[in-house]
C-alpha positions as CSV (number, residue, x, y, z in Angstrom):
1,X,-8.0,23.3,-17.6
2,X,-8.2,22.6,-13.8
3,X,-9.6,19.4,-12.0
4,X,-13.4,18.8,-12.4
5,X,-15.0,18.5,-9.0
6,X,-14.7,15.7,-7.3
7,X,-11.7,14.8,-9.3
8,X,-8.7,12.9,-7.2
9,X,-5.4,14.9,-8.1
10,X,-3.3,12.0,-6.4
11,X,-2.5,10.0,-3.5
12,X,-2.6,12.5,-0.2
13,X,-1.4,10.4,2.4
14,X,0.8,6.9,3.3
15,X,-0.7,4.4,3.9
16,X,0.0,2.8,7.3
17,X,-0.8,-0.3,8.8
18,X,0.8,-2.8,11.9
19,X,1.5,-6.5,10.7
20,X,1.7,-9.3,13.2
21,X,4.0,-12.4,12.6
22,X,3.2,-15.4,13.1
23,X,5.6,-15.9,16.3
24,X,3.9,-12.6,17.8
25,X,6.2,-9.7,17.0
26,X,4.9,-6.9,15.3
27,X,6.2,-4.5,13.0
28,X,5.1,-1.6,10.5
29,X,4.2,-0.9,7.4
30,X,4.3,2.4,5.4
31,X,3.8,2.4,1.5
32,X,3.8,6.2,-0.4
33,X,2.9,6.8,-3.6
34,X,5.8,9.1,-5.4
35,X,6.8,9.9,-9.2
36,X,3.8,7.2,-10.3
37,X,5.3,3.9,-8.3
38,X,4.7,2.9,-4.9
39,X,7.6,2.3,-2.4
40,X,6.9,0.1,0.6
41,X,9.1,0.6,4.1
42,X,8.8,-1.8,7.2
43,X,10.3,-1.0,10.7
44,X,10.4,-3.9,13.6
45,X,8.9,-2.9,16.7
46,X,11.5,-1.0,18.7
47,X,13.8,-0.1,15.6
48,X,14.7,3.1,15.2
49,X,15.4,2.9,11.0
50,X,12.4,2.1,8.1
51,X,14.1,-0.8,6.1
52,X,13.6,0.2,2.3
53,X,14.9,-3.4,1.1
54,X,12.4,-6.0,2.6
55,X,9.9,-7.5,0.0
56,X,6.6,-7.3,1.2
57,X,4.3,-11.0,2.3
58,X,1.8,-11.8,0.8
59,X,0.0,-10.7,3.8
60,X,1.2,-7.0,2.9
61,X,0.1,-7.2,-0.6
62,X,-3.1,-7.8,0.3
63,X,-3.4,-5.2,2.9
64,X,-2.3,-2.9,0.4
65,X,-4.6,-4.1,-2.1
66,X,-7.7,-3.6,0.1
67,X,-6.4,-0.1,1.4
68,X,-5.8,1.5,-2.1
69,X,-9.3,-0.1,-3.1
70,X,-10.7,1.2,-0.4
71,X,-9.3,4.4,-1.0
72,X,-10.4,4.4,-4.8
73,X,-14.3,4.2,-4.1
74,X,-13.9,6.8,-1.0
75,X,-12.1,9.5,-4.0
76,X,-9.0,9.1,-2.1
77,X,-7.0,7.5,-4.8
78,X,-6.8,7.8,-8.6
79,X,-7.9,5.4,-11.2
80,X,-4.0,5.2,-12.2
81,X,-2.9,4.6,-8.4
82,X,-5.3,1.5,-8.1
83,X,-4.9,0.1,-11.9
84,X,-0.9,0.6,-10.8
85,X,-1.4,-1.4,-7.7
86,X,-3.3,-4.2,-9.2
87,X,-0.8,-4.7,-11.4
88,X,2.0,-5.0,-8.8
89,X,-0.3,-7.4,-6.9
90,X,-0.4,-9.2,-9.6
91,X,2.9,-9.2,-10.7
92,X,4.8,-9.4,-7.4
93,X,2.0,-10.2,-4.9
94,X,0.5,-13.5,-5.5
95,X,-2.0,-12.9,-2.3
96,X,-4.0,-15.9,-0.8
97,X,-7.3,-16.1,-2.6
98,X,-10.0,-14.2,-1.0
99,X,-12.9,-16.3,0.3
């Protein structure tokens, strides 16, 4: 039984963003979906190594948030990626309440 059309197999790219600090400084943002958890990775501006150990802002989590449901009504993310997500929000994230 293969996928029906239209069907979302999983996640096909990173998602990618560029955060600003408060002070000014910038730095990246790369979260990939792999083996059915998501892995976040930051690199300062001028660093030449991801950091794999940083916890995300709040900030973050709500970029991600908004990317994977973005992603979700444009087919470009399973049901399981975004109900996964959610749940890390909530669990981990705590973003600032949307107005």
């Amino acid at each position: 039984m293969g996928l029906q059309r239209g069907a979302v197999k999983d996640m096909r790219r990173d998602i990618n963003w560029v955060a600003k600090r408060d002070d000014g400084s910038r730095y990246d943002v790369r979260v990939t979906w792999f083996s059915g958890s998501y892995k976040f990775q930051f690199k300062d501006k001028g660093a030449t190594r991801w950091d794999y150990d940083r916890k995300p802002s709040a900030e973050d989590w709500e970029t991600f948030l908004d990317a994977i449901e973005r992603r979700y009504t444009r087919k470009q993310a399973t049901y399981k990626e975004l109900v996964e997500a959610r749940r890390l929000v909530d669990q981990e994230g705590q973003p600032p309440a949307r107005s």
